[in-house]
N, C-alpha and C positions, 0 to 999 in steps of 0.2 A: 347336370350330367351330360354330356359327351354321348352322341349318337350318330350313326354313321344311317340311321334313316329319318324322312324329312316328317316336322310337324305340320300334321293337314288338317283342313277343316271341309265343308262340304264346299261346294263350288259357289253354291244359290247363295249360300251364308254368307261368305265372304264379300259375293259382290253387293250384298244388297246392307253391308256394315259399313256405313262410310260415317258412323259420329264422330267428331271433331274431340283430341287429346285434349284432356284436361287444362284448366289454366293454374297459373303458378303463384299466382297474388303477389307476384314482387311491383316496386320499385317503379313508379313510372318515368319512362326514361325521358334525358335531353334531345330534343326537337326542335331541330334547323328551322326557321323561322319561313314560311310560305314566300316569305316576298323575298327571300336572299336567296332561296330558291329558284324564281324565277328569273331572277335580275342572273345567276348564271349560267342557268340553262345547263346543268352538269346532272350525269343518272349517278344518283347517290348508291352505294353498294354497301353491301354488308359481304361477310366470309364467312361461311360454316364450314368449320375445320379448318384448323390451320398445323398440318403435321405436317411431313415431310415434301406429300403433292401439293396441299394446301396452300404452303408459303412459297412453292415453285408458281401456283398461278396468281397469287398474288404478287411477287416482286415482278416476275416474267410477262404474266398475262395480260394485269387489271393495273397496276402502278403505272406506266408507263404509257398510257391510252390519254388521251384528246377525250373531252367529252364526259368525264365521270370522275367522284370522288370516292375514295375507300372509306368509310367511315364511321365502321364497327366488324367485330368480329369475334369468333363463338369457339369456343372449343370446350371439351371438360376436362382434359387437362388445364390448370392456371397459369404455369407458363407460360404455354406456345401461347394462350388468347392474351395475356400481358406482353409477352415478346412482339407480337405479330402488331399490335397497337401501338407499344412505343416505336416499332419500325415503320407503322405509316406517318404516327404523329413527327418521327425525325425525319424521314425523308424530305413530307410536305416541306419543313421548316426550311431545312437545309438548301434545297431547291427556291426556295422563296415563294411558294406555293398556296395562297389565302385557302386552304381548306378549312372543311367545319374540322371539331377535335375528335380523333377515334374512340369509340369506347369498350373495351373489352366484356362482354358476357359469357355468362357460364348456360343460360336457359337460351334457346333460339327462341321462343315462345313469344323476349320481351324483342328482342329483331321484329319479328313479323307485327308485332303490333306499334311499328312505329312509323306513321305516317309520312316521316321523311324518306324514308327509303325504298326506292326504284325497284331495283334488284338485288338478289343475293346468289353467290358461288358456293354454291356446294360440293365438297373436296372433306367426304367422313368415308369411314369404310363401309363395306359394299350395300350391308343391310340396310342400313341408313339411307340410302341414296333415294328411292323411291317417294318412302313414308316423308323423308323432308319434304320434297320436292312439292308433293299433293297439300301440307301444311301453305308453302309459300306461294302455290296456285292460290289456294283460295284466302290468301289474303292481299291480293292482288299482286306481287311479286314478279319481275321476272327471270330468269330463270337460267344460270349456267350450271349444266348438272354433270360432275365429274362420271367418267364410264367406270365399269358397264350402269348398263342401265341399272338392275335389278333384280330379284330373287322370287317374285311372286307375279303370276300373269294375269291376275283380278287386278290387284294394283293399278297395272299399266292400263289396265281401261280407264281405273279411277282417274289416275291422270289425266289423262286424255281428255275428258270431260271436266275436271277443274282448270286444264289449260283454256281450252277454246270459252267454256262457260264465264270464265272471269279475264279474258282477253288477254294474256299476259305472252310476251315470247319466252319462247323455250330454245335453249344451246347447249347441244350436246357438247360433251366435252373431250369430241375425237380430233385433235388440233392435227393430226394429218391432212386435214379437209382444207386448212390455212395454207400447206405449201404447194411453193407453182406448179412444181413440178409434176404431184400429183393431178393438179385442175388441169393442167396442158394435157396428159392421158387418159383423164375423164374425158376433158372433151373430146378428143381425139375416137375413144370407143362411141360414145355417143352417137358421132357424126358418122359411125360406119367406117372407120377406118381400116379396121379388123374386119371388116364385112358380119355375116350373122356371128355372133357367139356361142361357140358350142360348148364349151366348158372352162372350169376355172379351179385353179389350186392356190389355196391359203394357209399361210404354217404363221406361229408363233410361237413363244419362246413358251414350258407348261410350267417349269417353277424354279425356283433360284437354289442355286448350289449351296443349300441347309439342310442340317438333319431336322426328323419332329421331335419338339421334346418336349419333358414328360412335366406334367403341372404339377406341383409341389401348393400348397396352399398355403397363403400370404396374407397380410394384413393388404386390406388397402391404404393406399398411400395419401396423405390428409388433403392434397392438395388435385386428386384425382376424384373427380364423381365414375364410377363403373357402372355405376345401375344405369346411369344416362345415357352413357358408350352402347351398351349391351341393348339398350332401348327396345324396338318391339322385339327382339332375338331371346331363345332362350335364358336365363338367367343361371350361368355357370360358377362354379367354383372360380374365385382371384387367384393369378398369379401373374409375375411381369412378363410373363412368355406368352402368356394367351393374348393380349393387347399390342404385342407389335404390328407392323406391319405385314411382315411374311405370315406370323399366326390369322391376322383376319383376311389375309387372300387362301389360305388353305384349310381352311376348316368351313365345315358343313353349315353351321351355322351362321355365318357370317357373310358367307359367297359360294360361288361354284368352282373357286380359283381360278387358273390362267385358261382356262377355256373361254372364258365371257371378260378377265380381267385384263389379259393381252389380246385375245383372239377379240376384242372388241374392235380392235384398229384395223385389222386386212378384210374382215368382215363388214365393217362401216363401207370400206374402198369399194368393194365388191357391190353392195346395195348401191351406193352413189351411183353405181355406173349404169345396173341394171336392174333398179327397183323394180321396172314395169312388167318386167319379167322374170319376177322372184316374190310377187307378191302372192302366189299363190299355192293349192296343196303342194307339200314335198315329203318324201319318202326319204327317212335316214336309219341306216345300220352302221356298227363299226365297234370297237375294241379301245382298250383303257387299261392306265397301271395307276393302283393306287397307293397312297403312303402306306410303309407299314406300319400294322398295327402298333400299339404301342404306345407313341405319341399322342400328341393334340390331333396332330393335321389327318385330315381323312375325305381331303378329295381328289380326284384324278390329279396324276400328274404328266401323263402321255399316254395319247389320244391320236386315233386314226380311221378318220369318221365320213363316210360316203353319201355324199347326197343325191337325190333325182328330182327336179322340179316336174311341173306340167307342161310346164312351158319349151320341155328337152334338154333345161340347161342341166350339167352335174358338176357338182360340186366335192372336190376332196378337201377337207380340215386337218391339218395335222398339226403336232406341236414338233419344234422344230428339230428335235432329236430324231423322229422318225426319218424325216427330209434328209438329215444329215446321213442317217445311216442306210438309207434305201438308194440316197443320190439324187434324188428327188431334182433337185434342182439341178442337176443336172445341165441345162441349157442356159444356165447364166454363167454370167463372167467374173461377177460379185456376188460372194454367197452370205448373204442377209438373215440374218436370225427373225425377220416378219416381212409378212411379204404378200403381195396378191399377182396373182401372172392368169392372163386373161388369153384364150387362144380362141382365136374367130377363124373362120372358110378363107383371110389372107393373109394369116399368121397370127404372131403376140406381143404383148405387151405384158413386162412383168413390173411394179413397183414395189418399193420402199421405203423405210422411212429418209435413208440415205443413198435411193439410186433409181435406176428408171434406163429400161435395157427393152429391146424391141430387134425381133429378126426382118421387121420391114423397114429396110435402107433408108427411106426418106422420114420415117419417124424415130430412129436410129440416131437420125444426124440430130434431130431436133433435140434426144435428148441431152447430147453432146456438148448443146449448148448454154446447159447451167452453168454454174460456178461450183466450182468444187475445193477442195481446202485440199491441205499437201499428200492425205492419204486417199485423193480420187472420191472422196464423199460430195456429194450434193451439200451445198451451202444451201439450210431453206428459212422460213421465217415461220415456223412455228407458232411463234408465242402473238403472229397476229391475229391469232384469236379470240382474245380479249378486245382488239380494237374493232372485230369483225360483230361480236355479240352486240358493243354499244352500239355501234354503225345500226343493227338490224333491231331494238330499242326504240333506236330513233326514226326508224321508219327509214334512212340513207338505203338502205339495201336488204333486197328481199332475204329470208330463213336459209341458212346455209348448210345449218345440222338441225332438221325438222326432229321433231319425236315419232312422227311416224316409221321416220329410214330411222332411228334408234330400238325402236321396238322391234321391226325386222330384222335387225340382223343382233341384237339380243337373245331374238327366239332361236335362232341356229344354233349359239351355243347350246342354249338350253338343252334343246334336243339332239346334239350332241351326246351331251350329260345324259338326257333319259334314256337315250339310247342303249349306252356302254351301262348304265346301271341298270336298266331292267334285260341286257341280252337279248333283246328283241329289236327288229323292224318297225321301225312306230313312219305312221302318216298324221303326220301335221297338218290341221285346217285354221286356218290363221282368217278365217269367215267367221269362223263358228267360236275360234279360241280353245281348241282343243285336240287332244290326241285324239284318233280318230277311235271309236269302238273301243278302249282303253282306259278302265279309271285307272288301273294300277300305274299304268305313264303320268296320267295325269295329275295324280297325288305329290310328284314330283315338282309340279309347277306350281303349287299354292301352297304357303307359309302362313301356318297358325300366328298372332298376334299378340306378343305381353300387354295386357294393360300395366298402365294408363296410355302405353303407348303405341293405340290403334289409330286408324284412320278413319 
Protein backbone atom coordinates (compact mmCIF):
# COMPACT_ATOMS: atom_id res chain seq x y z
CA UNK A 1 0.00 0.00 0.00
CA UNK A 2 1.08 3.62 -0.90
CA UNK A 3 1.55 6.01 1.96
CA UNK A 4 2.43 9.38 1.94
CA UNK A 5 3.84 8.75 5.78
CA UNK A 6 7.28 7.12 6.68
CA UNK A 7 7.62 3.50 8.34
CA UNK A 8 9.59 3.99 11.62
CA UNK A 9 10.95 2.07 14.12
CA UNK A 10 12.45 3.26 17.47
CA UNK A 11 15.87 4.81 17.06
CA UNK A 12 17.87 2.44 19.84
CA UNK A 13 16.35 -0.60 17.65
CA UNK A 14 17.46 0.32 14.57
CA UNK A 15 20.82 1.17 15.47
CA UNK A 16 21.53 -1.57 17.53
CA UNK A 17 19.96 -4.21 14.33
CA UNK A 18 22.98 -4.67 12.26
CA UNK A 19 22.54 -8.80 11.35
CA UNK A 20 23.77 -9.57 8.18
CA UNK A 21 20.82 -10.49 4.98
CA UNK A 22 20.30 -13.71 4.56
CA UNK A 23 22.53 -15.86 2.10
CA UNK A 24 21.08 -17.30 -1.10
CA UNK A 25 22.73 -20.89 -1.51
CA UNK A 26 23.50 -20.19 -5.15
CA UNK A 27 26.30 -21.31 -7.41
CA UNK A 28 29.87 -20.70 -6.46
CA UNK A 29 31.04 -18.31 -8.84
CA UNK A 30 34.32 -18.18 -11.47
CA UNK A 31 37.38 -16.77 -9.62
CA UNK A 32 40.27 -14.96 -11.33
CA UNK A 33 43.25 -16.83 -10.29
CA UNK A 34 45.35 -14.93 -7.28
CA UNK A 35 48.53 -14.82 -9.23
CA UNK A 36 46.93 -13.37 -12.65
CA UNK A 37 45.84 -11.15 -10.38
CA UNK A 38 48.84 -9.99 -9.16
CA UNK A 39 50.95 -10.18 -12.22
CA UNK A 40 48.39 -7.19 -13.39
CA UNK A 41 47.99 -5.18 -10.69
CA UNK A 42 44.32 -4.16 -12.11
CA UNK A 43 40.99 -3.26 -9.15
CA UNK A 44 38.75 -5.80 -10.48
CA UNK A 45 34.99 -4.23 -10.33
CA UNK A 46 31.77 -5.50 -10.22
CA UNK A 47 28.32 -3.04 -11.08
CA UNK A 48 25.14 -3.00 -9.02
CA UNK A 49 22.60 -1.73 -11.34
CA UNK A 50 23.08 -1.38 -14.47
CA UNK A 51 19.75 1.05 -15.82
CA UNK A 52 20.07 3.99 -17.24
CA UNK A 53 22.86 5.74 -14.62
CA UNK A 54 24.22 2.60 -14.17
CA UNK A 55 25.44 2.01 -17.81
CA UNK A 56 26.40 5.90 -17.95
CA UNK A 57 29.05 5.11 -15.32
CA UNK A 58 30.08 2.10 -16.51
CA UNK A 59 30.81 2.96 -20.46
CA UNK A 60 31.75 6.89 -19.15
CA UNK A 61 33.07 6.38 -15.76
CA UNK A 62 34.69 2.73 -15.03
CA UNK A 63 35.44 1.30 -18.91
CA UNK A 64 37.70 3.79 -19.87
CA UNK A 65 40.06 4.03 -16.57
CA UNK A 66 43.93 2.80 -16.30
CA UNK A 67 44.23 0.62 -13.61
CA UNK A 68 40.87 -1.67 -13.30
CA UNK A 69 38.82 -4.29 -14.87
CA UNK A 70 34.85 -4.58 -15.07
CA UNK A 71 34.16 -7.89 -14.48
CA UNK A 72 30.74 -8.64 -13.35
CA UNK A 73 27.52 -7.01 -12.95
CA UNK A 74 24.06 -7.16 -11.12
CA UNK A 75 20.85 -6.04 -11.87
CA UNK A 76 17.26 -7.70 -11.50
CA UNK A 77 16.27 -6.87 -14.41
CA UNK A 78 17.99 -9.86 -17.03
CA UNK A 79 18.54 -7.76 -19.73
CA UNK A 80 20.27 -4.71 -18.58
CA UNK A 81 22.72 -7.41 -16.35
CA UNK A 82 23.15 -9.59 -19.79
CA UNK A 83 23.35 -6.30 -21.99
CA UNK A 84 25.80 -4.57 -19.77
CA UNK A 85 28.03 -7.99 -19.78
CA UNK A 86 28.17 -8.57 -23.32
CA UNK A 87 29.14 -4.85 -23.66
CA UNK A 88 32.16 -5.13 -21.26
CA UNK A 89 32.96 -8.64 -22.67
CA UNK A 90 32.83 -6.76 -26.54
CA UNK A 91 34.46 -3.83 -25.66
CA UNK A 92 37.42 -5.66 -23.88
CA UNK A 93 37.71 -7.81 -27.06
CA UNK A 94 37.44 -5.32 -29.61
CA UNK A 95 39.84 -3.10 -27.91
CA UNK A 96 42.32 -6.00 -27.69
CA UNK A 97 42.02 -5.86 -24.13
CA UNK A 98 43.34 -9.49 -22.05
CA UNK A 99 40.49 -9.01 -19.31
CA UNK A 100 39.05 -11.78 -17.00
CA UNK A 101 35.36 -12.73 -18.81
CA UNK A 102 32.24 -10.55 -17.23
CA UNK A 103 29.57 -12.47 -15.52
CA UNK A 104 26.16 -11.37 -15.22
CA UNK A 105 24.12 -11.79 -11.70
CA UNK A 106 20.82 -11.41 -10.63
CA UNK A 107 21.87 -11.91 -6.46
CA UNK A 108 24.66 -9.15 -5.31
CA UNK A 109 25.11 -11.56 -2.43
CA UNK A 110 27.20 -13.89 -4.96
CA UNK A 111 29.43 -10.38 -6.03
CA UNK A 112 30.29 -9.80 -2.61
CA UNK A 113 31.30 -13.20 -1.77
CA UNK A 114 33.91 -13.26 -4.50
CA UNK A 115 37.32 -12.98 -3.49
CA UNK A 116 38.50 -11.56 -6.79
CA UNK A 117 36.73 -8.45 -6.59
CA UNK A 118 38.26 -5.08 -5.32
CA UNK A 119 35.42 -2.87 -5.74
CA UNK A 120 31.93 -2.50 -6.69
CA UNK A 121 29.54 0.76 -8.33
CA UNK A 122 26.63 1.01 -7.08
CA UNK A 123 24.00 2.84 -9.50
CA UNK A 124 20.16 1.20 -8.02
CA UNK A 125 17.51 3.41 -6.83
CA UNK A 126 17.70 5.41 -3.94
CA UNK A 127 16.57 2.85 -1.24
CA UNK A 128 19.02 0.51 -2.28
CA UNK A 129 22.02 2.75 -1.99
CA UNK A 130 22.75 2.64 1.67
CA UNK A 131 21.70 -0.98 2.65
CA UNK A 132 24.14 -2.09 -0.48
CA UNK A 133 26.65 -0.16 0.39
CA UNK A 134 27.03 -1.56 4.39
CA UNK A 135 26.65 -5.23 2.51
CA UNK A 136 29.88 -4.42 0.47
CA UNK A 137 31.71 -2.62 3.56
CA UNK A 138 31.77 -5.61 5.28
CA UNK A 139 32.72 -7.74 2.85
CA UNK A 140 35.71 -5.84 2.26
CA UNK A 141 34.57 -3.93 -0.86
CA UNK A 142 35.29 -0.75 -2.04
CA UNK A 143 33.10 1.39 -2.72
CA UNK A 144 31.50 3.92 -5.47
CA UNK A 145 28.21 4.84 -4.32
CA UNK A 146 25.72 6.52 -6.64
CA UNK A 147 23.96 9.79 -4.84
CA UNK A 148 22.11 10.81 -2.70
CA UNK A 149 23.33 9.01 -0.24
CA UNK A 150 20.19 7.70 1.50
CA UNK A 151 16.76 7.40 3.37
CA UNK A 152 17.67 6.32 6.87
CA UNK A 153 20.17 8.27 9.45
CA UNK A 154 20.92 5.00 11.75
CA UNK A 155 22.02 3.54 8.45
CA UNK A 156 24.64 6.12 7.68
CA UNK A 157 26.32 5.60 11.12
CA UNK A 158 26.15 1.83 10.24
CA UNK A 159 28.17 2.73 7.35
CA UNK A 160 30.47 4.67 8.76
CA UNK A 161 31.65 2.07 10.99
CA UNK A 162 31.66 -0.80 8.45
CA UNK A 163 33.75 1.66 6.20
CA UNK A 164 36.49 2.54 8.52
CA UNK A 165 36.19 -1.09 10.59
CA UNK A 166 36.96 -3.24 7.44
CA UNK A 167 39.25 -0.39 5.75
CA UNK A 168 37.79 -0.18 2.49
CA UNK A 169 37.46 3.53 0.43
CA UNK A 170 34.27 4.96 -0.07
CA UNK A 171 33.38 7.54 -3.46
CA UNK A 172 30.60 9.29 -3.48
CA UNK A 173 29.26 9.65 -6.64
CA UNK A 174 28.96 13.42 -7.00
CA UNK A 175 31.15 13.62 -10.23
CA UNK A 176 30.90 17.60 -10.16
CA UNK A 177 33.82 17.27 -7.61
CA UNK A 178 35.91 15.76 -10.93
CA UNK A 179 35.66 19.15 -12.96
CA UNK A 180 38.34 21.96 -12.99
CA UNK A 181 36.44 24.29 -12.90
CA UNK A 182 34.71 23.49 -9.95
CA UNK A 183 38.33 22.64 -7.97
CA UNK A 184 39.68 26.11 -9.35
CA UNK A 185 36.55 27.76 -7.08
CA UNK A 186 36.93 25.46 -4.32
CA UNK A 187 40.13 26.30 -3.97
CA UNK A 188 39.74 29.75 -4.65
CA UNK A 189 36.99 30.14 -1.52
CA UNK A 190 39.11 27.99 0.55
CA UNK A 191 42.07 30.33 0.20
CA UNK A 192 39.89 33.43 1.32
CA UNK A 193 39.37 34.74 -1.88
CA UNK A 194 35.75 35.71 -1.17
CA UNK A 195 37.09 36.76 2.29
CA UNK A 196 34.65 35.42 5.37
CA UNK A 197 31.48 33.64 3.90
CA UNK A 198 28.44 34.83 4.83
CA UNK A 199 25.95 33.10 2.97
CA UNK A 200 25.16 30.78 0.20
CA UNK A 201 22.15 30.01 -2.39
CA UNK A 202 21.48 26.45 -3.88
CA UNK A 203 18.69 25.68 -6.42
CA UNK A 204 18.15 22.34 -8.42
CA UNK A 205 15.95 21.22 -10.74
CA UNK A 206 12.65 19.41 -8.09
CA UNK A 207 11.21 17.00 -10.95
CA UNK A 208 10.85 16.30 -14.44
CA UNK A 209 7.93 17.46 -16.75
CA UNK A 210 5.50 14.04 -15.94
CA UNK A 211 2.39 13.54 -14.71
CA UNK A 212 1.98 10.79 -11.52
CA UNK A 213 0.14 8.05 -12.67
CA UNK A 214 -2.11 5.77 -11.49
CA UNK A 215 -0.88 1.90 -10.73
CA UNK A 216 -3.10 -0.54 -12.57
CA UNK A 217 -1.93 -4.06 -11.16
CA UNK A 218 0.13 -6.30 -13.38
CA UNK A 219 1.65 -9.45 -13.69
CA UNK A 220 5.29 -9.33 -13.15
CA UNK A 221 7.29 -9.80 -16.03
CA UNK A 222 9.20 -13.34 -16.03
CA UNK A 223 12.32 -11.91 -16.63
CA UNK A 224 12.16 -9.14 -13.71
CA UNK A 225 12.71 -10.19 -9.96
CA UNK A 226 10.52 -7.04 -8.06
CA UNK A 227 10.72 -8.34 -4.48
CA UNK A 228 14.56 -7.87 -5.01
CA UNK A 229 14.07 -4.06 -6.60
CA UNK A 230 11.61 -3.34 -3.67
CA UNK A 231 14.29 -4.84 -1.29
CA UNK A 232 14.23 -3.49 2.37
CA UNK A 233 11.23 -0.81 0.96
CA UNK A 234 7.94 -1.58 1.55
CA UNK A 235 6.50 -4.37 -0.57
CA UNK A 236 3.87 -2.72 -3.10
CA UNK A 237 1.43 -3.68 -5.60
CA UNK A 238 3.48 -4.39 -9.43
CA UNK A 239 2.99 -2.23 -12.18
CA UNK A 240 5.47 -0.95 -15.03
CA UNK A 241 4.89 2.70 -13.77
CA UNK A 242 6.01 2.14 -10.27
CA UNK A 243 9.56 0.74 -11.37
CA UNK A 244 10.65 3.41 -13.61
CA UNK A 245 12.93 5.71 -13.04
CA UNK A 246 10.85 9.05 -12.53
CA UNK A 247 8.37 6.51 -10.14
CA UNK A 248 11.52 5.66 -7.87
CA UNK A 249 12.76 9.30 -7.50
CA UNK A 250 9.12 10.48 -6.59
CA UNK A 251 7.70 8.29 -4.37
CA UNK A 252 8.03 8.06 -0.54
CA UNK A 253 9.17 4.96 -0.57
CA UNK A 254 11.84 4.70 -2.51
CA UNK A 255 13.54 8.33 -2.08
CA UNK A 256 12.80 11.85 -0.89
CA UNK A 257 12.93 12.85 -4.83
CA UNK A 258 14.84 15.78 -6.28
CA UNK A 259 15.47 17.46 -3.02
CA UNK A 260 18.55 14.90 -2.05
CA UNK A 261 18.24 13.26 -5.74
CA UNK A 262 19.55 16.66 -7.67
CA UNK A 263 19.89 18.89 -4.67
CA UNK A 264 22.73 16.37 -3.85
CA UNK A 265 25.17 17.96 -6.36
CA UNK A 266 25.02 22.10 -5.23
CA UNK A 267 24.85 20.87 -1.85
CA UNK A 268 28.01 18.38 -2.21
CA UNK A 269 29.79 21.91 -3.75
CA UNK A 270 28.72 23.90 -0.90
CA UNK A 271 30.09 21.17 1.89
CA UNK A 272 33.40 20.78 -0.28
CA UNK A 273 34.02 24.19 0.26
CA UNK A 274 32.81 24.87 3.84
CA UNK A 275 32.65 21.71 5.71
CA UNK A 276 34.30 23.17 8.69
CA UNK A 277 31.86 25.45 9.07
CA UNK A 278 28.70 23.66 8.44
CA UNK A 279 29.50 20.89 10.47
CA UNK A 280 27.51 21.96 13.17
CA UNK A 281 23.76 22.55 14.75
CA UNK A 282 21.53 24.29 12.06
CA UNK A 283 18.18 25.69 12.19
CA UNK A 284 15.78 25.03 9.13
CA UNK A 285 12.14 26.28 8.15
CA UNK A 286 10.61 26.69 4.61
CA UNK A 287 7.53 25.49 2.44
CA UNK A 288 6.99 22.69 -0.36
CA UNK A 289 4.42 21.49 -3.28
CA UNK A 290 3.63 18.23 -3.45
CA UNK A 291 2.27 15.78 -6.31
CA UNK A 292 -1.21 15.60 -6.47
CA UNK A 293 -2.92 13.23 -4.93
CA UNK A 294 -3.85 10.68 -7.05
CA UNK A 295 -1.09 9.07 -8.39
CA UNK A 296 2.05 7.01 -7.24
CA UNK A 297 4.27 9.92 -6.67
CA UNK A 298 3.90 11.69 -3.31
CA UNK A 299 6.94 13.61 -2.60
CA UNK A 300 7.78 17.39 -2.66
CA UNK A 301 8.23 18.61 -5.83
CA UNK A 302 9.26 22.56 -4.97
CA UNK A 303 10.76 23.49 -2.16
CA UNK A 304 12.10 26.85 -0.58
CA UNK A 305 13.94 26.08 2.41
CA UNK A 306 16.10 28.59 4.84
CA UNK A 307 18.90 27.59 6.73
CA UNK A 308 20.97 29.13 9.90
CA UNK A 309 24.19 27.42 10.95
CA UNK A 310 26.15 28.29 14.32
CA UNK A 311 28.69 28.98 12.63
CA UNK A 312 26.55 32.49 10.86
CA UNK A 313 26.43 30.89 7.70
CA UNK A 314 22.69 30.76 6.03
CA UNK A 315 21.85 28.88 3.76
CA UNK A 316 18.79 29.24 1.06
CA UNK A 317 17.65 25.66 -0.88
CA UNK A 318 15.50 25.96 -3.56
CA UNK A 319 14.38 23.99 -6.44
CA UNK A 320 14.89 25.75 -9.45
CA UNK A 321 11.34 26.96 -10.35
CA UNK A 322 11.29 29.03 -7.46
CA UNK A 323 14.73 30.87 -8.65
CA UNK A 324 13.20 31.21 -11.89
CA UNK A 325 10.13 32.73 -10.75
CA UNK A 326 11.41 35.12 -7.82
CA UNK A 327 14.76 35.93 -10.12
CA UNK A 328 16.76 34.59 -7.86
CA UNK A 329 19.55 34.44 -9.84
CA UNK A 330 19.34 37.32 -10.83
CA UNK A 331 23.18 38.20 -10.77
CA UNK A 332 24.20 35.79 -13.36
CA UNK A 333 24.78 36.11 -16.89
CA UNK A 334 23.94 32.13 -17.35
CA UNK A 335 21.05 31.08 -15.84
CA UNK A 336 21.69 27.33 -14.80
CA UNK A 337 18.97 25.06 -13.71
CA UNK A 338 21.82 23.78 -10.49
CA UNK A 339 23.89 25.88 -9.07
CA UNK A 340 25.79 26.93 -5.85
CA UNK A 341 26.79 30.89 -5.69
CA UNK A 342 28.76 31.55 -2.52
CA UNK A 343 28.92 35.38 -1.45
CA UNK A 344 31.89 36.40 1.08
CA UNK A 345 32.79 40.18 2.86
CA UNK A 346 34.74 40.51 -1.11
CA UNK A 347 31.97 39.43 -3.17
CA UNK A 348 31.00 35.87 -5.14
CA UNK A 349 31.32 33.15 -6.68
CA UNK A 350 28.50 31.38 -8.28
CA UNK A 351 29.03 27.62 -10.10
CA UNK A 352 27.70 24.99 -12.14
CA UNK A 353 27.58 22.13 -13.74
CA UNK A 354 28.33 24.17 -17.09
CA UNK A 355 29.60 27.71 -15.88
CA UNK A 356 31.39 29.47 -13.20
CA UNK A 357 30.70 33.46 -12.92
CA UNK A 358 32.23 35.68 -10.22
CA UNK A 359 31.67 39.66 -9.57
CA UNK A 360 35.59 39.65 -8.52
CA UNK A 361 37.47 40.82 -11.84
CA UNK A 362 40.53 38.87 -11.15
CA UNK A 363 38.61 35.53 -10.51
CA UNK A 364 36.22 36.51 -13.21
CA UNK A 365 39.02 36.40 -15.70
CA UNK A 366 40.05 33.07 -14.43
CA UNK A 367 37.03 31.81 -15.16
CA UNK A 368 37.16 32.86 -18.56
CA UNK A 369 39.69 30.78 -19.18
CA UNK A 370 38.01 27.28 -19.51
CA UNK A 371 37.02 25.88 -22.64
CA UNK A 372 33.77 26.14 -23.59
CA UNK A 373 31.85 24.57 -26.65
CA UNK A 374 29.76 26.73 -29.26
CA UNK A 375 26.88 27.39 -26.80
CA UNK A 376 29.40 29.28 -24.04
CA UNK A 377 29.17 26.00 -21.77
CA UNK A 378 32.32 25.03 -19.92
CA UNK A 379 33.88 21.98 -21.51
CA UNK A 380 34.50 19.71 -18.15
CA UNK A 381 35.74 16.17 -17.61
CA UNK A 382 33.19 14.64 -15.55
CA UNK A 383 33.42 11.05 -16.11
CA UNK A 384 37.18 11.45 -14.38
CA UNK A 385 35.65 10.09 -11.80
CA UNK A 386 36.06 6.77 -12.19
CA UNK A 387 39.77 7.22 -12.99
CA UNK A 388 39.72 9.54 -9.63
CA UNK A 389 38.02 6.55 -7.39
CA UNK A 390 40.73 3.81 -8.84
CA UNK A 391 43.58 6.49 -8.48
CA UNK A 392 42.26 6.92 -4.51
CA UNK A 393 42.06 2.55 -4.35
CA UNK A 394 45.23 2.66 -4.99
CA UNK A 395 46.49 4.75 -2.47
CA UNK A 396 47.86 7.43 -6.01
CA UNK A 397 45.66 10.22 -4.13
CA UNK A 398 44.10 10.93 -1.05
CA UNK A 399 39.60 10.75 -0.69
CA UNK A 400 38.12 13.17 -2.78
CA UNK A 401 34.22 12.45 -1.98
CA UNK A 402 34.71 11.22 1.76
CA UNK A 403 31.35 9.87 3.38
CA UNK A 404 31.64 12.15 5.91
CA UNK A 405 30.98 15.47 3.41
CA UNK A 406 28.30 12.73 1.88
CA UNK A 407 26.41 12.45 4.97
CA UNK A 408 26.45 16.23 5.44
CA UNK A 409 25.11 17.49 3.05
CA UNK A 410 22.70 14.46 2.69
CA UNK A 411 21.34 15.65 5.90
CA UNK A 412 20.35 19.21 4.40
CA UNK A 413 18.07 17.69 2.32
CA UNK A 414 16.73 15.68 4.73
CA UNK A 415 15.90 18.37 6.79
CA UNK A 416 14.57 20.15 4.21
CA UNK A 417 12.09 17.39 3.73
CA UNK A 418 11.29 17.32 7.55
CA UNK A 419 10.95 20.62 7.67
CA UNK A 420 8.11 21.35 4.79
CA UNK A 421 6.42 18.06 6.11
CA UNK A 422 6.10 18.46 9.61
CA UNK A 423 5.47 22.75 9.24
CA UNK A 424 7.75 23.32 11.72
CA UNK A 425 11.33 24.88 12.55
CA UNK A 426 13.30 21.94 13.38
CA UNK A 427 17.24 22.24 14.80
CA UNK A 428 19.52 19.72 13.69
CA UNK A 429 22.24 18.18 15.85
CA UNK A 430 24.45 16.26 13.65
CA UNK A 431 26.59 15.35 17.31
CA UNK A 432 23.89 13.77 18.77
CA UNK A 433 22.02 12.52 15.12
CA UNK A 434 19.03 14.01 15.80
CA UNK A 435 16.19 16.70 15.59
CA UNK A 436 16.66 18.36 18.41
CA UNK A 437 13.48 17.94 21.23
CA UNK A 438 11.53 16.30 18.38
CA UNK A 439 10.51 12.60 17.81
CA UNK A 440 7.86 13.70 15.45
CA UNK A 441 10.85 15.23 13.03
CA UNK A 442 12.68 12.50 13.82
CA UNK A 443 10.49 9.72 12.68
CA UNK A 444 11.03 11.11 9.35
CA UNK A 445 14.68 10.09 9.42
CA UNK A 446 14.49 6.41 10.20
CA UNK A 447 13.17 3.68 7.79
CA UNK A 448 11.53 0.37 9.02
CA UNK A 449 13.37 -2.62 7.18
CA UNK A 450 11.71 -5.67 4.90
CA UNK A 451 13.19 -8.63 5.82
CA UNK A 452 15.26 -10.55 4.62
CA UNK A 453 16.42 -7.39 3.59
CA UNK A 454 17.85 -5.84 6.88
CA UNK A 455 21.25 -4.80 7.80
Amino acid sequence: MDTNNPKTMKRRTFLNKTAQGIAFGLAAPTLLPSCARQASNQIMVAHIGVGGMGMDVLQNWLMPVTGAYNIATCDTWQKRRESATNYINNTYKEQGIKAPKSIPYLHFEEILERSDIDAVAITTPDHWHVPLAIKAARAGKHILLAKPLGLSYPNFKILEQEVKANGVKFHYGTQQRAMNHMKVAIGLIKDGALGQIERVEAWAPGKNPVESPQCVEAPVPEDFDFDKWTGPAPLNTYCPERVTNNASWFQWDYSIGFMAGWGAHPLDIMIWALKDQMDGEYNCEGTGTFWEPGGIYNNIYSWDVNYEYKSGIKLRFMSTDIVEQQNVWHYRTNKENNNTTFFGSKGWISVGRFTAESNVPEISKKFKEFPRDQNGRIIYDANRIGQEFIDVIKGNIPETNPLDEAILSDCVSHMGNIAIRTGQKISWNPVLGEVVNNDQANSWFVRAMREPYTV
